[in-house]
N, C-alpha and C positions, 0 to 999 in steps of 0.2 A: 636622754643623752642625744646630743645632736648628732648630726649625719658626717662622717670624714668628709672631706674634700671629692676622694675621690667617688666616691658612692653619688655625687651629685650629679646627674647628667642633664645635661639641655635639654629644653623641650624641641622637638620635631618640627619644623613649620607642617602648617596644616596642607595635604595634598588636593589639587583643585575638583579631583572626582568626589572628594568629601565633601566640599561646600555646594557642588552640583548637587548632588543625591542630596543634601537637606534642603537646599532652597527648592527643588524641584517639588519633594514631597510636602513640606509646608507648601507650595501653592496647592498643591493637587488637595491638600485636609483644608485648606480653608474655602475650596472653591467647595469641594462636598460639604462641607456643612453649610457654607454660605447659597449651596442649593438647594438643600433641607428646609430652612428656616423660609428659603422663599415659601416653597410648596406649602411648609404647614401652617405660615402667616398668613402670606398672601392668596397666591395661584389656589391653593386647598378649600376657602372657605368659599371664594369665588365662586370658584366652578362646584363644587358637591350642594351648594345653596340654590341653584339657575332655579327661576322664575317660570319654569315651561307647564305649569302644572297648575290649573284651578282647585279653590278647594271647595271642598262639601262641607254644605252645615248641617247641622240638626237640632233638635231642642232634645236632645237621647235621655233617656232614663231605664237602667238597667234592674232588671228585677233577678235577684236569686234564688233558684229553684235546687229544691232538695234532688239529691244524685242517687240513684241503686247504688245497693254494695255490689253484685256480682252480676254477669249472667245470669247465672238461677237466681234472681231475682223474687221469686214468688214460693211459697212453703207451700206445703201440701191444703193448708185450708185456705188459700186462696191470697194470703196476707203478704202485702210487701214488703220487703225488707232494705232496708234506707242504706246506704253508706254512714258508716258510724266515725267516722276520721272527723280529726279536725275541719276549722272550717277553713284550713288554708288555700284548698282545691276550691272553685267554685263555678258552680255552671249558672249566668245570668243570660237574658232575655233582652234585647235590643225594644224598647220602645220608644215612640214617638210623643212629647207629651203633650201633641195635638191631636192624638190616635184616640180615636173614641172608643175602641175595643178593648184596650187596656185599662179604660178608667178604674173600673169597679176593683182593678186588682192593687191599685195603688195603694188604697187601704190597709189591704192586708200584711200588703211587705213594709209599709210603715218608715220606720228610720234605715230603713237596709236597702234603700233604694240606692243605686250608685249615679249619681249627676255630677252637672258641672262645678257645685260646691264641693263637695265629699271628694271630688279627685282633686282638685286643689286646694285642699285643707285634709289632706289624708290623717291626722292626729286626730282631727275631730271624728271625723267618722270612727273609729276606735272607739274612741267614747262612748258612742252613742250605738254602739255595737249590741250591748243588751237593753237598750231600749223599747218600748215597742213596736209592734212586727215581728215577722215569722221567716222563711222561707215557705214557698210556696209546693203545695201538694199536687198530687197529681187528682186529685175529687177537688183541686180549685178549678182545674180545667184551664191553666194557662195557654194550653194551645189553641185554644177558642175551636173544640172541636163542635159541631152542630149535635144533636140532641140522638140521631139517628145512629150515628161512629163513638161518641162519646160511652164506657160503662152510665149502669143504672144508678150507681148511687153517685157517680160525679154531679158538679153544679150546673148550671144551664150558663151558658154565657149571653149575656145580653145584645152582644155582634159578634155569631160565631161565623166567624169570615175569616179564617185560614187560607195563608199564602204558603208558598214552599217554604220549607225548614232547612236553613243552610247555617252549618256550625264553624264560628272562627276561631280556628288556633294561631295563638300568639307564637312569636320567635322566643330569641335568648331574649331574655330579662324585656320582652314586651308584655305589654298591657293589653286589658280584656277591653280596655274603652277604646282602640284603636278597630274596632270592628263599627263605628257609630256610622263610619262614612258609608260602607257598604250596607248598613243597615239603617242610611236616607234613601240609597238608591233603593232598596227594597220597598219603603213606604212610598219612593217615589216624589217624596219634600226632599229634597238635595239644595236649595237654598239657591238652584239657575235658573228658577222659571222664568219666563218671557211673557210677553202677551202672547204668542203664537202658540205656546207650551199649555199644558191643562191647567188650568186654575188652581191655586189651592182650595177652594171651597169645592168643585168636583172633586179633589182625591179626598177631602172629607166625607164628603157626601158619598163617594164610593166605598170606603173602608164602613161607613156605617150601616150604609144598605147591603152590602155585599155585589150589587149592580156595578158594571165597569172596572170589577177587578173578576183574576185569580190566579189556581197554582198554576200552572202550568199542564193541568191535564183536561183529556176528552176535551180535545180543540178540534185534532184531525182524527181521521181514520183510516184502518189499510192505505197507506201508503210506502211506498219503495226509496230508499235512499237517495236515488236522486230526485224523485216526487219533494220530499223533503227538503231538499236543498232546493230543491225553484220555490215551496211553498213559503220557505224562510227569508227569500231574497227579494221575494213579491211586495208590493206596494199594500197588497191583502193581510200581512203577517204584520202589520207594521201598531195595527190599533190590537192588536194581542200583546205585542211587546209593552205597550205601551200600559195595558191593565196588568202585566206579571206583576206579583206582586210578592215578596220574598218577607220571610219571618225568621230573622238573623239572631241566630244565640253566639254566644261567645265564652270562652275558657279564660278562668284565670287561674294562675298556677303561683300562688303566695305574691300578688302583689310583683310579678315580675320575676320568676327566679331563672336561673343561670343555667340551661339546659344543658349546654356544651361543654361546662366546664368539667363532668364528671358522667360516662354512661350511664351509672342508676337511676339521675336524673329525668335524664331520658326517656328508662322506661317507667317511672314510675309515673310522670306525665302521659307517658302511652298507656298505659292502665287503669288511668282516671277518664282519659278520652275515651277508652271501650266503653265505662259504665256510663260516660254522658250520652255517646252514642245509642244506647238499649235504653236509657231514661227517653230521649226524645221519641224512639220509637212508639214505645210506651206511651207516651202524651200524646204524640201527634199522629196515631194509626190506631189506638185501640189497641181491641186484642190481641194478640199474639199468635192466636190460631192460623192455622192456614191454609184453612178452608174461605176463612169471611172475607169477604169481597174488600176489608178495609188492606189486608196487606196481600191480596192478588192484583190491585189497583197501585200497589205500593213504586212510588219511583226511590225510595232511598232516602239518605241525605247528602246534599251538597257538601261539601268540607270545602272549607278556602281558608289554607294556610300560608302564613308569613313566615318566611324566615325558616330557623331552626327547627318550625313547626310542621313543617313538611315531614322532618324524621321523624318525630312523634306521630303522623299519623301513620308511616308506613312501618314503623315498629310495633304500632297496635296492630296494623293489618295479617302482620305474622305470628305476635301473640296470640292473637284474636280469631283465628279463621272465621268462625263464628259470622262475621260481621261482611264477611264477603260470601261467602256460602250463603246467607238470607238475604243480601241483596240490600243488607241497610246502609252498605255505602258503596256508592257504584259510579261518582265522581267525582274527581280532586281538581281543586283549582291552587296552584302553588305561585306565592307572590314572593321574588326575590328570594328561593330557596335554593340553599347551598346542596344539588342533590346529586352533584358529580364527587364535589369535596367542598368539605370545609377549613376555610383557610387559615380563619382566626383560633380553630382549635386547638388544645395542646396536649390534653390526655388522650395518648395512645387506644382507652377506650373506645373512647369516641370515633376514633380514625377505624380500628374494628370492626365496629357496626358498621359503619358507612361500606366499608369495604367487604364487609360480608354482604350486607341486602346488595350492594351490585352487583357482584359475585355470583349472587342468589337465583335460581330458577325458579322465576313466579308462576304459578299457577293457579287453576281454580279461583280466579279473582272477576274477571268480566267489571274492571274497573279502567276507568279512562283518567287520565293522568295527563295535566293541561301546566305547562311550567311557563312561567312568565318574568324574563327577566329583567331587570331597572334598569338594565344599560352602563355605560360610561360612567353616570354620575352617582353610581351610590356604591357609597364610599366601605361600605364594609362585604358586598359578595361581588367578584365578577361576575362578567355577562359568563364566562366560559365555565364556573361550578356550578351553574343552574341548569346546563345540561348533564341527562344520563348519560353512563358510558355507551360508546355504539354497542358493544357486546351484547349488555340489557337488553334492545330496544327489538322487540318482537317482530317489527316489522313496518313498513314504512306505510302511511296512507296513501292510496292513492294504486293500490295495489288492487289486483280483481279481486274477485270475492271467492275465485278459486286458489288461487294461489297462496291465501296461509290463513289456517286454522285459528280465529279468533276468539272462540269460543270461550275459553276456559283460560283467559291470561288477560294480563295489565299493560296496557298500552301506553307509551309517555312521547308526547313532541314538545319542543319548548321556542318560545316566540321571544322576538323583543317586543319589550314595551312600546319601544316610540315606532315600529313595523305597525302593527296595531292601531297605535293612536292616528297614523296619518291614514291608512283606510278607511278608517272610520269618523275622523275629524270633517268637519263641514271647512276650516279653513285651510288654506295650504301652509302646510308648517314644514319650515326647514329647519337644518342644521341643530337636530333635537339631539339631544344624549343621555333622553331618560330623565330619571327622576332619583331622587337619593332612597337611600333605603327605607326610611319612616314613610317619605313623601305616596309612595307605591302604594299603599292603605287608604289616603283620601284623596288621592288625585283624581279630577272628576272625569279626563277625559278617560282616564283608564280605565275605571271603575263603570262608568258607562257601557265599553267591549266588556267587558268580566260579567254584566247583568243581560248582555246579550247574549253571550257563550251560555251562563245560565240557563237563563230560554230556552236555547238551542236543545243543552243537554236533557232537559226535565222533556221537553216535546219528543224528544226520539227516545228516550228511557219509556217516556209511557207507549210511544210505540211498541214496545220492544226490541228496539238493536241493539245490538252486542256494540264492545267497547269499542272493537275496532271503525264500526260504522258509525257509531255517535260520533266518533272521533275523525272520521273524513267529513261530516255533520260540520263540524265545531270550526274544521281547518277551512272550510269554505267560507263560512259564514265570517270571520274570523279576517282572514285575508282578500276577501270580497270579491272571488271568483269561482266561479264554475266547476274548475278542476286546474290539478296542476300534476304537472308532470315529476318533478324533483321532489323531495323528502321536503317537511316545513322545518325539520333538522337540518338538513344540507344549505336550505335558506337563511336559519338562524347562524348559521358558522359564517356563512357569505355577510350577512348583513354586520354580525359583529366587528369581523375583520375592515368591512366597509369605514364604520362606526371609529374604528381608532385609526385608520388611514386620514378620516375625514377630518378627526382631533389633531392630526398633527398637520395638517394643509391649513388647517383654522390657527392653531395656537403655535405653531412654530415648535422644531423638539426640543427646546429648551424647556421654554413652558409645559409641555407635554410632560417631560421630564421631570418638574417640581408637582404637577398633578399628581402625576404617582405615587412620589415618593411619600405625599401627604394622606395614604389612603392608611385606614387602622388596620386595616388587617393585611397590613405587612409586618407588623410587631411581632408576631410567632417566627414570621422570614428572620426579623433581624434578631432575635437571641439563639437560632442558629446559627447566624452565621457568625455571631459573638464566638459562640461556642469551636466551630470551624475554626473563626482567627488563631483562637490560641491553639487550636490541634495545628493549622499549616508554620505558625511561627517556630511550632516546638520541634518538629520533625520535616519538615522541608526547610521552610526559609534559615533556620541556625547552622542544620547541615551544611546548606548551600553556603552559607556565608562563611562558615569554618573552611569548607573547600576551599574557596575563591581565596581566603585570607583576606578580604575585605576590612576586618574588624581587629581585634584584638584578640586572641591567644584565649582558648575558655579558660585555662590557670591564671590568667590576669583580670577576670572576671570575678574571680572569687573576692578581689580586692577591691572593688566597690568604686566609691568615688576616686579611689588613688591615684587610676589612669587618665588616659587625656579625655576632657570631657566632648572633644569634637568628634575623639572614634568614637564615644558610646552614642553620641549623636547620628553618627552618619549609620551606625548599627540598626537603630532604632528607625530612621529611614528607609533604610532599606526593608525591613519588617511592614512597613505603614503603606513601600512601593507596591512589593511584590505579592502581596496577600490580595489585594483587590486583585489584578493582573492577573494570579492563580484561580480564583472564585468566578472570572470574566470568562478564562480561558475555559474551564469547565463547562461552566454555562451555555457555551456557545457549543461544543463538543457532544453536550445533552440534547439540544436543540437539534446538530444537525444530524446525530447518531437515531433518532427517536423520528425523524422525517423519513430517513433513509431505509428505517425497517417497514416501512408503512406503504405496499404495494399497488395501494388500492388510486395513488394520488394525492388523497389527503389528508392533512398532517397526523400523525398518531397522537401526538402530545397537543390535546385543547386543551387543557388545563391551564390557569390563569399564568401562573410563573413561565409557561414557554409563550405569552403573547407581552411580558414586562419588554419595555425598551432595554439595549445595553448600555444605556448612560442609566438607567435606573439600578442596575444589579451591580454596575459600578458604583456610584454612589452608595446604596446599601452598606456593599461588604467595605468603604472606606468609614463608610460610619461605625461599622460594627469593629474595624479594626482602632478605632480611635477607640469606642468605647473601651475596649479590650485593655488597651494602653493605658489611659485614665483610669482606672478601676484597678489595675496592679500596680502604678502608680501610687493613686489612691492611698491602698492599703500599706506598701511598702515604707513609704516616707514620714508618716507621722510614728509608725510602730518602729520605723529605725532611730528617731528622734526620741520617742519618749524613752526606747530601752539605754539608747545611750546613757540618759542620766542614770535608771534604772538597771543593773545589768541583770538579763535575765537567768546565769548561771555563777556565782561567784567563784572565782578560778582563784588558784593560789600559783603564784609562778615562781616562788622561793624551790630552788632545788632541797632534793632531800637528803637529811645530810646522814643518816643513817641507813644500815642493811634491813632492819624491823621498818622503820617510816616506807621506805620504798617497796617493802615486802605487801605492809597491809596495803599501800598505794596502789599496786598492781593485784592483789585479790577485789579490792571496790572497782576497778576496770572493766575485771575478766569478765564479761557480760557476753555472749553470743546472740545472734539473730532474734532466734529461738525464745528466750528468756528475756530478754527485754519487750520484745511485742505480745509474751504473756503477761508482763507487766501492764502492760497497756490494757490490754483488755479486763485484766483484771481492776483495774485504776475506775475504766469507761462502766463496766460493770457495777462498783458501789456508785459511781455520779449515778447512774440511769435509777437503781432502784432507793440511795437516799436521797435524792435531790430533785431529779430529771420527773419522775412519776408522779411523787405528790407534788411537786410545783404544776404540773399538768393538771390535775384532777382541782388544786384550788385554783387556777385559770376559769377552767372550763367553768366551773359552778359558778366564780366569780361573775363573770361573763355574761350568764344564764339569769345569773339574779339582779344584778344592776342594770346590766345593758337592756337583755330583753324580758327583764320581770319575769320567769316562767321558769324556776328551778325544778318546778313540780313535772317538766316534762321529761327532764335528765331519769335515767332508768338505770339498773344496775342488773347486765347479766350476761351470759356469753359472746356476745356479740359486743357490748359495750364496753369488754375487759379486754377482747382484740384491737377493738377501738384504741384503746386508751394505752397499749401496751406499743402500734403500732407510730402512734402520735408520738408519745415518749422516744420511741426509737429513732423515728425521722427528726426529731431537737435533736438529738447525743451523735447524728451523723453531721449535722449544723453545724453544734457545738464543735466535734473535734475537726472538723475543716476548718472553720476559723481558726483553731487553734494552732493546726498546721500553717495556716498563711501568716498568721503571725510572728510563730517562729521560724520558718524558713525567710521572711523576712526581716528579723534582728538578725539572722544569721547569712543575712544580703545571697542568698539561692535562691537567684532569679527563677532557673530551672523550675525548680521545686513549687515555687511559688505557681508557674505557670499551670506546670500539671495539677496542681490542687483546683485554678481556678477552673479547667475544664471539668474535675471530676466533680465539682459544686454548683456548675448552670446545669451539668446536667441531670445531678440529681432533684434538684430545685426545679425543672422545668418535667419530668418524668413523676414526679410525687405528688406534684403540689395539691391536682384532682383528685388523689386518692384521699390526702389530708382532708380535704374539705368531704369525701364522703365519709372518711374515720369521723371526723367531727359531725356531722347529721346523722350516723349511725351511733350516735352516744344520746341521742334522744328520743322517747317513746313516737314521735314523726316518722323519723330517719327508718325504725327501725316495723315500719305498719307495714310497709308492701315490699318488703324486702327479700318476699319470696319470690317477685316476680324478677328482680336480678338473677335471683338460682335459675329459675326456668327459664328464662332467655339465653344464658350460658348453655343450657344443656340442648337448647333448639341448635344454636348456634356450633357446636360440636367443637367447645374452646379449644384452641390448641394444647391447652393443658390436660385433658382426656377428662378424667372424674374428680379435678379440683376443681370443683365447684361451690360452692358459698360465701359468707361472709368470710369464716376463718381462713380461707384457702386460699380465696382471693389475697387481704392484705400479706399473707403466707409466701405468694410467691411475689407480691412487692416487695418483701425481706430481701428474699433470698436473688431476687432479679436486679431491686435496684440499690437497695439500702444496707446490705450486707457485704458486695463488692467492694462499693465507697467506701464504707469501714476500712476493708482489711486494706486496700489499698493506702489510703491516708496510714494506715498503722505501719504499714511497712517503709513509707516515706518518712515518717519521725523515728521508725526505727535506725532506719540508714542514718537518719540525721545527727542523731544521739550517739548510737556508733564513733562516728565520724568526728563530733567534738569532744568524747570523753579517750579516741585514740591520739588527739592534740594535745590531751592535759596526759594522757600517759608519756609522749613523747618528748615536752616539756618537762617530766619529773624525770626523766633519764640523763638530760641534760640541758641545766637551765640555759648556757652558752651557746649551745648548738642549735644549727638552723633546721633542725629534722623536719619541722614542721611542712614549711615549705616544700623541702625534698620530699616527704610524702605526701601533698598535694600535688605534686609534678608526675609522682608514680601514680597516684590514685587515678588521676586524667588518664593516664596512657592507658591503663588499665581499662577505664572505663570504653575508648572508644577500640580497645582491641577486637580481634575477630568474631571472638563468643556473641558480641554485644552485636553482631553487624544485623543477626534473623532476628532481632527484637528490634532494631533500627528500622529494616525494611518492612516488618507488622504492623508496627507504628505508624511508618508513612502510607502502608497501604487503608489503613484504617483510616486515616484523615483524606486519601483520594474515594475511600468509597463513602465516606460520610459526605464528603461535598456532594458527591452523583446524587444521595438522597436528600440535601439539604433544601431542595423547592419542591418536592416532591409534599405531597399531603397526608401522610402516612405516619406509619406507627411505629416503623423499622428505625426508626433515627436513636428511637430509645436504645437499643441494643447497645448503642454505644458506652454506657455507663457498665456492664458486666467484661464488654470485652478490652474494652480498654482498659478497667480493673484489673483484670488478669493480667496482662502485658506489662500496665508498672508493677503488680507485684512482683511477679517474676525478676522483671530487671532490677528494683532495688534489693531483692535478695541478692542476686549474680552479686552487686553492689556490694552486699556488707562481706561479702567472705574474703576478701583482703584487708579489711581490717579486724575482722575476729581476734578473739583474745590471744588465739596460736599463732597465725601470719606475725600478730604486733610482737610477740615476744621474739618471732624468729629477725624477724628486722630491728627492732631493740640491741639484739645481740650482735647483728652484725653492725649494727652504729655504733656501738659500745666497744666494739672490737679496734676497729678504724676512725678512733674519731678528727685524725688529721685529713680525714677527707672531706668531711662537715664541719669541722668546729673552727674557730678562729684563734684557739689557744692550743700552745703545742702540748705534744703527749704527755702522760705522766712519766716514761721512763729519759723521756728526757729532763724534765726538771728535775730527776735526783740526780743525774749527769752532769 
């Protein structure tokens, strides 16, 4: 029926603060993105690529050596006992395949040798996996020990010329052949020689005689610390450096696997590092006794980890005591490790551990801890997560020898790279920014200081000094002076700071600005601050905008496209304004609140996100605000199109013309709160067990058997039924979130829609870890050392007291992050539901009358009355304290999915109790009573009049 005359009204000319607020905000979204794409096309590959860095060759051939199962390693008659695990873990040997010491072993290992084919054709080596060849024993004698150290029934090696033994652990998803470079420096073939430099026929000729090389011990004698550091800096020390000569093994952990994505990870790598650790011992010291002169002579082993591997080895070191208490590792060399935070992390586990070992009071360790960071250019750790927190840090070098007790503790200072390289550089190099994060592994100028620190360390360990004096050792030698007065901490914060001063006098802050923006491990920043967006739109910026009256009337909202499309514009702008603006103004509030507590002078907050530019966290949060837009966008517009044709509840809007038709009408209504959301559950409840579980279980096997051929590792038993119960449950929280977005948007509830998307990034960003260990703990792998997760929970004193294990674990991911979501989505389709079957009640009371409307007019008022005001301001405090933790590197952000859960539930129940099936009949009755005040047809007792 068409519209009266009078029902027509004019459209409004558009007001000029509207066209201001949309053109202003469209500049500002396209200048953010058009500064994004700079950084991540241009300015990003530029700069994280620079040239400042030689590289090392080698002709490398890795050999793989069989690994102990345990510490107790040996039975009672003498027999060792092997690690019986797959061969996913794998501890190989760094050769040279000009090294005449290894020949003889090459044989042995056969087709399992890892080279430049076999890494470049990784399918083929698969293959050729059961081929001939072994791994290698320890009676092969790979450590080439001499006849003397070596047991009676090992083999005699043909050049038993042993250099030091230095183990490389790999980062997130790095490789074991990234250890080749450090292990030329140790053969001493690095691919620079000169005519000036040794010959390659001398480092042949010395590896074969064993003349003109060794390890690093019984060079000096009695001497004192500072004796040491003249004897290091001498012209004398220089043809010693020059014979070290280093025996570089390396870890592989399946081919690369993803350490950060999930704590178990973690430690189960750290538990393969203890037994490689006590295998090298093993091989490369002899007995084990400790009376024999092989391990009173003993310097340990070097560790020099990349990356993520840095936690791997300090998480074995507290597993492990064992391995600092004998002294089998007594120094760390850490390259580009994240060991303040890690940024790219997202499982709250993760953030855990980190934050517990810093937390931690080391002791009993007598271990020196050397951190080295890329600098500027490497794109995935800042320079500022490679330092420890000051709290950790035992005490500064350079300190007397009375003044703190070093005995019995782990020392940590951390350098930059390019500090280092120009010390140590024969040319003068300026305006360096490091090296990218892979590059840190074979760059030769670095790699060069790192086999000198070595030296250093191996010559004062055989001395005897404790960590703290190798460690003023290392920082002389290192920095290329005498002594220094300041911490080489206090140095590295100066120089970094120096370092991005110097980037923005070089690149201008615009450029500076798209550098940034194009670093990866901002990706965890921005789906926070995704997640933010839609917390500040939903409860500050609507607010606000409903105060002001800026926009349109929320009752006019509920009609969709109907209104002017310039207010939903200039709405939407202002959302797209003030979200950046908000996220700025915090940011900057954190920065100067977190300076101001810090008494000492200097800044409290080194962590990476308080050193971002403010054009960077502005761009960011407009990007993440755009995302936010497009993405409910997204979903709203093609699900309002397609239900259009489709409708998704078939409504009947014939009044009824009888007392019985309207009778049973209003008993299929009368639905409460209560009983509809047991519907739900009840609904969710057959999906999950006829549908949701075995679709899961034929996945997973699928999977198992096509993808990676190996259904035979899939296992069935307590742990793999939690699995699989936990997996199922995180689909059915998926499923009925989409299912929410869907329907709140045919049912155009913006609102609703909004809150769903928050309670969906953040259960998606909070699980997703655990999924991936639900899924590796459904296979006889996942599920081998899985007792070392319990006992690192129960070191670590979880905050959940004696839930500890597998089951407890995913137990309280239920009940923390995937049970909340639930109820909360359920209560939002409840109100929903509600809400359209009190429309089709009100329409069957009178098909004429405009009740509807008039109860969408009360329902608003309702909503935004007083009751509602302490859930309004929970709400907004909840989204100002999630921004305070939103740069932050932690674990606390997760919280947000329980307590935000509560707070919608809460309010969508407040929500449905004016339209319950009591409230609707008592308004029923009084529209029924008066309908000349709603209807457009006069009363009945006037037409029998």
């Amino acid at each position: 029926m068409a519209p009266k005359r009078s029902e027509i009204q004019p459209s409004k000319p558009a007001r000029p603060s509207n066209l201001i607020a949309i053109v202003t905000t469209t500049t500002s979204c396209l200048a953010s993105i058009g500064f994004l794409l700079w950084g991540v096309i241009l300015e990003g590959p530029a700069f994280y690529n620079g040239q400042e860095c030689s590289m090392t060759y080698s002709q490398y051939q890795f050999l793989p050596i069989r690994v102990l199962a345990s510490a107790s390693s040996r039975d009672d008659g003498g027999q060792t006992n092997y690690h019986r695990s797959s061969n996913r873990y794998r501890l190989l040997k760094f050769t040279d395949a000009r090294d005449p010491r290894h020949q003889h072993l090459y044989e042995i290992s056969g087709s399992m040798i890892e080279n430049y084919d076999t890494q470049s054709n990784p399918k083929g080596r698969k293959r050729n996996t059961a081929a001939e060849g072994r791994l290698l024993d320890f009676h092969d004698n790979w450590c080439l020990l001499p006849s003397n150290l070596a047991k009676s029934h090992w083999k005699n090696a043909p050049h038993p010329h042993r250099g030091h033994p230095v183990l490389y652990v790999p980062g997130h998803w790095g490789s074991f052949s990234q250890a080749r470079s450090l292990g030329a420096h140790g053969t001493r073939w690095t691919g620079r020689s000169r005519n000036s430099d040794r010959s390659l026929y001398a480092i042949y000729n010395s590896l074969q005689t064993g003349v003109g090389m060794h390890d690093g011990t019984d060079l000096i004698a009695d001497k004192t610390e500072e004796e040491i550091i003249d004897w290091l800096q001498s012209s004398y020390s220089k043809s010693y450096l020059d014979d070290f000569v280093m025996d570089v093994f390396s870890l592989d952990f399946d081919g690369g696997e993803g350490a950060a994505l999930h704590s178990s990870k973690l430690l189960r790598q750290a538990n393969f590092f203890a037994r490689a650790v006590e295998t090298l011992v093993e091989g490369c010291h002899g007995s084990d006794n400790s009376d024999s002169d092989a391990n009173s002579k003993m310097q340990g082993i070097t560790i020099v980890a990349h990356s993520i591997g840095a936690w791997v080895v300090r998480i074995s070191l507290k597993l492990h005591p064992y391995l600092k208490e004998k002294g089998w590792v007594r120094n760390v060399i850490t390259l580009a490790s994240p060991l303040g935070s890690v940024p790219y992390a997202v499982d709250s586990g993760v953030h855990d551990v980190v934050n517990y070992l810093n937390d931690e009071n080391h002791g009993n360790g007598n271990i020196t801890f050397i951190s080295i960071s890329g600098g500027l250019r490497d794109e995935m750790i800042p320079p500022e997560s490679c330092e420890i927190p000051s709290h950790f840090e035992v005490g500064y070098p350079g300190k007397a020898q009375g003044e703190h007790d070093s005995t019995e503790s782990i020392v940590i200072d951390t350098f930059l790279a390019t500090t280092l390289m120009k010390v140590d550089s024969e040319e003068d190099v300026e305006n360096q920014y490091g090296m990218d994060h892979r590059a840190i592994v074979w760059c030769y100028d670095l790699l060069r200081v790192v086999r000198k620190v070595i030296f250093a360390l191996v010559t004062t360990t055989d001395q005897g000094l404790r960590a703290q004096n190798r460690l003023n050792v290392a920082n002389n030698i290192m920095l290329g002076q005498k002594s220094h007065k300041k911490s080489p901490s206090s140095l590295f914060r100066r120089e970094a700071h120096k370092q991005r001063d110097l980037l923005v006098a070089d690149k201008g802050y615009a450029r500076t600005t798209a550098i940034q923006l194009s670093s990866p491990y901002h990706l965890n920043l921005l789906l926070k601050l995704t997640i933010l967006s839609s917390l500040l739109d939903l409860h500050l910026v609507a607010p606000l905008n409903q105060y002001l009256s800026l926009g349109k009337p929320s009752n006019q909202q509920v009609a969709g496209l109907a209104g002017s499309h310039l207010t939903s514009l200039s709405d939407a702008a202002l959302s797209l304004s003030l979200i950046p603006l908000l996220v700025l103004s915090m940011f900057i509030f954190r920065r100067l609140t977190l300076s101001f507590w810090d008494s000492a002078g200097v800044p409290h907050c080194l962590s990476h996100d308080c050193q971002l530019l403010l054009g960077t966290v502005f761009v960011l949060s407009q990007t993440s605000a755009i995302l936010y837009s497009i993405i409910c966008l997204a979903v709203s517009f093609p699900v309002m199109a397609w239900f259009r044709r489709r409708p998704l509840v078939k409504t009947n809007n014939t009044s009824l013309s009888t007392n019985d038709e309207r009778s049973n009408a209003s008993k299929s209504t009368r639905q409460t709160f209560g009983t509809i959301i047991q519907q739900y559950f009840i609904q969710q409840a057959r999906l999950l067990f006829l549908v949701i579980v075995p679709s899961v279980l034929v996945s997973i096997y699928a999977f198992h058997h096509f993808v990676h051929a190996s259904e035979d590792d899939l296992v069935f038993s307590k742990v793999s039924l939690a699995s699989y119960v936990f997996i199922s449950v995180f689909v059915l929280v998926i499923c009925c979130l989409f299912k929410g977005l869907f329907i709140c948007s045919y049912l155009n509830s913006q609102r609703e829609c909004r809150v769903i998307f928050v309670v969906l990034l953040s259960t998606v960003k909070a699980t997703y870890g655990t999924v991936l260990y639900a899924l590796s703990s459904t296979t006889q792998w996942g599920q081998m050392d899985s007792y070392v997760y319990d006992e690192f929970l129960k070191v670590m004193n979880s905050r959940f007291g004696s839930l500890v294990g597998h089951q407890n674990e995913l137990l309280v991911r239920h009940v923390k992050n995937l049970f909340p979501a639930l109820f909360a989505v359920d209560a939002l389709l409840t109100y929903t539901t509600m809400k359209h079957k009190a429309r089709l009640q009100l329409n069957r009371v009178n098909n004429n009358c405009d009740e509807v409307m008039l109860y969408v007019k009360e329902i608003n008022k309702m909503d935004h009355s007083e009751r509602f005001r302490t859930l309004e301001v929970a709400e907004a405090s909840l989204a100002m304290w999630y921004a305070w933790n939103v740069f932050a590197s932690n674990s606390q952000d997760d919280l947000i999915i329980p307590a935000y859960s509560a707070i919608i539930f809460v309010a969508y129940y407040l929500k449905s109790v004016p339209i319950s099936a009591a409230a609707l009949d008592i308004y029923s009755a009084v529209v029924s009573n008066d309908l000349s005040l709603n209807c457009n047809v006069p009363k009945a007792h006037n037409k029998k009049e």
